[in-house]
C-alpha positions in Angstrom: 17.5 -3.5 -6.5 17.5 0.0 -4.8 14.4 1.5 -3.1 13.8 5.3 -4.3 11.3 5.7 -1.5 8.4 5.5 0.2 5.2 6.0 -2.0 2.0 4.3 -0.3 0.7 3.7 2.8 -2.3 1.5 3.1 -4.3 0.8 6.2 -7.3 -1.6 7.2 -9.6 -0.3 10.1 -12.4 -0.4 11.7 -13.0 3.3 12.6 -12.7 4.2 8.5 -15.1 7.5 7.9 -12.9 9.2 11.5 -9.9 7.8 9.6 -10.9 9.4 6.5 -11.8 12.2 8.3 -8.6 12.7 9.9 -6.0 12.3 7.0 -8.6 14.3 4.8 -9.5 17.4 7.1 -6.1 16.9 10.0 -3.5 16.2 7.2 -5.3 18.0 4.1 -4.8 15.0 2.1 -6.7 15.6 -0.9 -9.4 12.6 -1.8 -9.1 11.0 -5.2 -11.8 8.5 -4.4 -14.1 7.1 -1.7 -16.4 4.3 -1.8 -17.9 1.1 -0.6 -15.5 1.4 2.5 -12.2 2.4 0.5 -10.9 6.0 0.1 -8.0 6.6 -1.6 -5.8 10.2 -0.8 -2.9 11.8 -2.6 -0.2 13.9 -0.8 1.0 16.7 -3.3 3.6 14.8 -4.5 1.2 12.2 -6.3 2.4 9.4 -3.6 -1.2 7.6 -2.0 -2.8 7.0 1.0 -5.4 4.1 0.8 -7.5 3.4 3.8 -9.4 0.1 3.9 -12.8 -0.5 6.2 -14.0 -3.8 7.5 -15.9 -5.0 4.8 -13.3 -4.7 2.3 -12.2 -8.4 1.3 -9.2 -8.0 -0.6 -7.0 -6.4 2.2 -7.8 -8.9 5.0 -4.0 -9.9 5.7 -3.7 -5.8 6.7 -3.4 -6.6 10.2 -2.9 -3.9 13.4 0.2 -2.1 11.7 0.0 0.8 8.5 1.3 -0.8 5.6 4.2 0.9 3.2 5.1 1.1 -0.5 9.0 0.9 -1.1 9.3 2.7 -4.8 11.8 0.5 -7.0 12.5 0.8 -10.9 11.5 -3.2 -11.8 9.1 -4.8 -9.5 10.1 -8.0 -11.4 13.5 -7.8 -11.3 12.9 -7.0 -6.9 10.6 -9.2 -6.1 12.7 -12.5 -7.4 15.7 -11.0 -6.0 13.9 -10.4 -2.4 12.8 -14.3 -3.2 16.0 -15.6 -3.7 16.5 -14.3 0.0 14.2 -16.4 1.3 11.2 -13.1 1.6 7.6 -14.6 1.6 5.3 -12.7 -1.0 1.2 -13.1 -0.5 -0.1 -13.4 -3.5 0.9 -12.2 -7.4 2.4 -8.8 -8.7 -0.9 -6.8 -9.4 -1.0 -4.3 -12.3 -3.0 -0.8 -13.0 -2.9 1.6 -15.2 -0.5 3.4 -13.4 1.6 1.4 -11.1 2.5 -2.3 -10.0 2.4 -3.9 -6.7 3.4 -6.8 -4.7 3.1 -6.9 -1.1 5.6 -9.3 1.2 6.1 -10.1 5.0 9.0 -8.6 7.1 11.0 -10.6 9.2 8.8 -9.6 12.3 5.8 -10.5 10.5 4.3 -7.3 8.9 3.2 -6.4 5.8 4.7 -4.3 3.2 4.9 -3.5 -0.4 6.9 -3.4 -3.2 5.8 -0.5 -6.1 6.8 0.7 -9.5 5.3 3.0 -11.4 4.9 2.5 -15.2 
């Protein structure tokens, strides 16, 4: 497995229309998408920034720290080799139309995420 880079960030707050606010009109990140307390933004180069509010359900493990998306070529093939070194994944590889995601815990506990794009 190599990582290519970094592609997502995801973060879960509690202040999510200033956090919106400030990657959108501080950063100029353009938004793709914004509802029901999810907004998703794209930097120029395509990669994402998702920001998640309190009532989303899905992202409840997002704890106090952002989240990142290491890029690799076979989620697959990384993820059961990140396994076989003992890494602790939440939950199964999810699938778009686009990309593929998986997310694990670091050694001191945070989240990330493993990404390929189709």
């Amino acid at each position: 497995m190599q990582v290519k880079g970094l592609v997502w960030l995801g973060l879960r707050t509690s202040k999510f229309e200033e956090t919106v606010k400030f990657f959108n009109k501080v950063l100029n990140l353009g938004i793709g998408k914004e509802v029901n307390g999810f907004a998703l933004l794209r930097l120029p180069n395509g990669d994402k920034v998702e920001v998640f509010g309190p009532q989303d359900e899905d992202h409840r493990f997002f704890t106090s720290a952002p989240v990142v998306g290491f890029l690799v070529d076979d989620i697959r093939q990384a993820r059961a080799e990140m396994e076989a070194a003992g890494v602790e994944f939440i939950g199964p590889i999810h699938t778009s139309e686009h990309d593929s995601w998986s997310h694990f815990r670091g050694p001191e506990g945070n989240i990330f995420e493993l990404t390929s794009r189709k």
